[in-house]
C-alpha positions as CSV (number, residue, x, y, z in Angstrom):
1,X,-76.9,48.1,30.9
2,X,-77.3,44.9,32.6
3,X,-78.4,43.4,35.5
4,X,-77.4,41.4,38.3
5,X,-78.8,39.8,41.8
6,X,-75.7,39.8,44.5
7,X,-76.3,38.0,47.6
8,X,-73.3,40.5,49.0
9,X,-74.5,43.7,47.0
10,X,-77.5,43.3,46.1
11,X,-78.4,44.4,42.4
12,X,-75.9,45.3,40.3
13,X,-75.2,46.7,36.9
14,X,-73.2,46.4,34.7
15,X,-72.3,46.7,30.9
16,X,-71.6,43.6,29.0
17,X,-68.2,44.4,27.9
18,X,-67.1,44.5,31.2
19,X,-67.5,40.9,31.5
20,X,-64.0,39.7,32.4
21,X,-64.0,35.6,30.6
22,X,-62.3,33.2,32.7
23,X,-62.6,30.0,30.0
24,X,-61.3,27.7,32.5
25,X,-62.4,29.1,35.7
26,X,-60.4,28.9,38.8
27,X,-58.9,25.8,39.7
28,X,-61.2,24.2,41.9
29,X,-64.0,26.0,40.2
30,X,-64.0,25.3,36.4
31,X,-67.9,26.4,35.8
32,X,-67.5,29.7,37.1
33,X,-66.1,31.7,34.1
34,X,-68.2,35.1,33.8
35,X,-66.9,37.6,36.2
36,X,-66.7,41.4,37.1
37,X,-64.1,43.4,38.7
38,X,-65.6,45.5,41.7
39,X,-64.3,48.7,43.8
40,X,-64.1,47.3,47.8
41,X,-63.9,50.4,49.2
42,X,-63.2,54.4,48.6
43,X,-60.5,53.3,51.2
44,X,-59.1,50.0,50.5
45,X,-56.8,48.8,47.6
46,X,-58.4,45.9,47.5
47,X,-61.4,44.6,44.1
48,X,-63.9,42.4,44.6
49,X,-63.6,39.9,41.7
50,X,-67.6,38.9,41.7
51,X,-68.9,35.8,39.8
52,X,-71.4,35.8,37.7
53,X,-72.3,32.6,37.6
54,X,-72.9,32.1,41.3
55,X,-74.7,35.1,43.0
56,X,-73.1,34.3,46.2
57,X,-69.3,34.0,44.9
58,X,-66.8,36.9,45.1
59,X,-63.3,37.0,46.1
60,X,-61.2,39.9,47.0
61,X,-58.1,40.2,44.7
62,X,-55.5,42.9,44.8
63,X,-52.0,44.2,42.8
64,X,-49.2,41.3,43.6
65,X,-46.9,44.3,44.6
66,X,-48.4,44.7,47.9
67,X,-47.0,41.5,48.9
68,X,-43.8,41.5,46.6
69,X,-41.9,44.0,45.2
70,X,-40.1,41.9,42.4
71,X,-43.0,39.4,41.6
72,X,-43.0,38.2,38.2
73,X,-44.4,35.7,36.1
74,X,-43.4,33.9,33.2
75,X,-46.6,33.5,31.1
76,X,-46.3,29.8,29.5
77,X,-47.2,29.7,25.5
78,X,-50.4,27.3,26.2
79,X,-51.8,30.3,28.6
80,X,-51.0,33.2,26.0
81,X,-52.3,31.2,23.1
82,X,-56.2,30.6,25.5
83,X,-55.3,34.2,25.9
84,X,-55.1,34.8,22.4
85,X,-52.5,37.8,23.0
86,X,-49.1,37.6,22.0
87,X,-49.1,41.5,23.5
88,X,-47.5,41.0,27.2
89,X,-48.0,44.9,27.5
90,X,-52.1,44.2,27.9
91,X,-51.4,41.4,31.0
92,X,-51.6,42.1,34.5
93,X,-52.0,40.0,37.2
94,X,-54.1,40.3,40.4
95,X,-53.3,37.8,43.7
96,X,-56.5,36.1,45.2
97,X,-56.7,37.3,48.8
98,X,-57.9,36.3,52.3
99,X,-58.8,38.8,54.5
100,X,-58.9,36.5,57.9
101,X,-61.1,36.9,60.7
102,X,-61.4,40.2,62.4
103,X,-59.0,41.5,59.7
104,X,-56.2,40.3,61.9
105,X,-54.1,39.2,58.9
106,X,-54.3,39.7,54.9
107,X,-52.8,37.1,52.7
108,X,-52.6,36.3,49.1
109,X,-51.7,33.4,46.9
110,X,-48.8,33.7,44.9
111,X,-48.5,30.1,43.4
112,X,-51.8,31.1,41.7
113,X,-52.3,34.5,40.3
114,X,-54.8,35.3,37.8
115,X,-53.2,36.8,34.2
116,X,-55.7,39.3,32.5
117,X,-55.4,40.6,29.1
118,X,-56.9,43.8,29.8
119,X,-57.9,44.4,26.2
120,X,-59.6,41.3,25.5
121,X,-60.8,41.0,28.8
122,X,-60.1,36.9,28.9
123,X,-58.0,35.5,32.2
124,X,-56.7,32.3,33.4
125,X,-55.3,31.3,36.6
126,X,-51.8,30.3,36.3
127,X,-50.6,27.7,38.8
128,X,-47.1,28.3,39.3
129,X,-44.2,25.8,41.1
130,X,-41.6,28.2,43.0
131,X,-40.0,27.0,45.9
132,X,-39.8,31.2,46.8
133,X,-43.3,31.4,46.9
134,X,-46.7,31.2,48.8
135,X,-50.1,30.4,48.7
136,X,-50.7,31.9,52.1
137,X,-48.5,35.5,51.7
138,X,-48.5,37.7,54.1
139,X,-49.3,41.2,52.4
140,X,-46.4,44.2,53.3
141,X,-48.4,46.1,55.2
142,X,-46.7,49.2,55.3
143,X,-47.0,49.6,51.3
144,X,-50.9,48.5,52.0
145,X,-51.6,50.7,54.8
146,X,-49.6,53.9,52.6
147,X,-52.1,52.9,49.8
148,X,-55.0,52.9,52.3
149,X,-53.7,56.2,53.3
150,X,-53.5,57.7,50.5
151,X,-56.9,56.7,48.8
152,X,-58.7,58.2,52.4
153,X,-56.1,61.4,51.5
154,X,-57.3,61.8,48.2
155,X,-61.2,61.6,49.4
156,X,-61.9,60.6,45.9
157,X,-63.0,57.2,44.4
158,X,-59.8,54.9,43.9
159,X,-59.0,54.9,40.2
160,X,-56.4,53.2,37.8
161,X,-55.0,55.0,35.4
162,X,-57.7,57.9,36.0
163,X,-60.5,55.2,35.4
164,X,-63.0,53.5,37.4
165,X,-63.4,49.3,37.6
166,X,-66.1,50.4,34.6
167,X,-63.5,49.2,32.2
168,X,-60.5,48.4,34.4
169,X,-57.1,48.2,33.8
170,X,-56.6,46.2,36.8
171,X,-53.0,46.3,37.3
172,X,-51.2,48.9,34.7
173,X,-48.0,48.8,36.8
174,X,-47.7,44.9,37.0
175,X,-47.5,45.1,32.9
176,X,-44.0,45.2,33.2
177,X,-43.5,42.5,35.6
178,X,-45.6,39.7,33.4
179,X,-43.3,38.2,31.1
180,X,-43.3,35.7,28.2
């Protein structure tokens, strides 16, 4: 196992191949390209996605179905091919989100989701252009508060697919909505 200072968690560990390999970075934020995927809370169906290049960069991301029902995403050739996955049964797709002050409102940007290949662990943030959609989402909060409901239900550590974020399959049932 490694290690890891936080500023927001303090120290971490982790195993390397859970290193999620962002080769461009986010937009805005090319040098940042070593991440982990982090549970928020027992409660909340929301990850941290935690850089590890900065020790004081995380973002909250989340499952684009809690803001859309019928989100998809047409995965251009030049993004599969950094990908290196012609598979789009191993992509999912997590929205960046804002939790705004006092929790008052969640949103989530849409024009820029990021595309995992969950076997290979490599992503990339995939500006989009869609006149439908938003970079500033407001999430359904009646899906998010049923999921919030039922993780406290459960009493037991969120999971996907019966698995911790130890080797995540971030979104399993946003497979189906990521097309090539």
């Amino acid at each position: 196992m490694m290690k890891f200072q936080s500023l927001r968690f303090g120290e971490l560990e982790y195993d390397p191949q859970d290193i999620i390999h962002l080769p461009e970075g986010l937009i805005g934020l090319p040098d940042l390209q070593h991440w982990l995927l982090l549970e928020m809370d027992d409660e909340i169906p929301l990850k941290w996605l935690h850089s590890l290049d900065r020790v004081d960069f995380c973002l909250p991301v989340t499952d684009p179905a809690y803001y859309l029902t019928d989100y998809t995403i047409r995965v251009p050739a030049q993004v599969k091919q950094l990908l290196e996955t012609d598979n789009e049964t191993t992509l999912a797709a997590l929205v960046i989100t804002t939790i705004h002050p006092g929790g008052t409102s969640i949103t989530g940007n849409l024009l820029a989701p990021l595309v995992l290949d969950v076997e290979s662990r490599k992503g990339v943030q995939v500006p989009l252009e869609d006149a439908n959609l938003s970079m500033r989402q407001e999430i359904d909060y009646f899906k998010f508060g049923l999921a919030v409901k039922a993780f406290a239900a459960e009493n037991e550590e969120p999971s996907v697919n019966g698995r911790t974020c130890d080797h995540p399959d971030p979104v399993p049932e946003q497979r189906e909505k990521v097309h090539t």
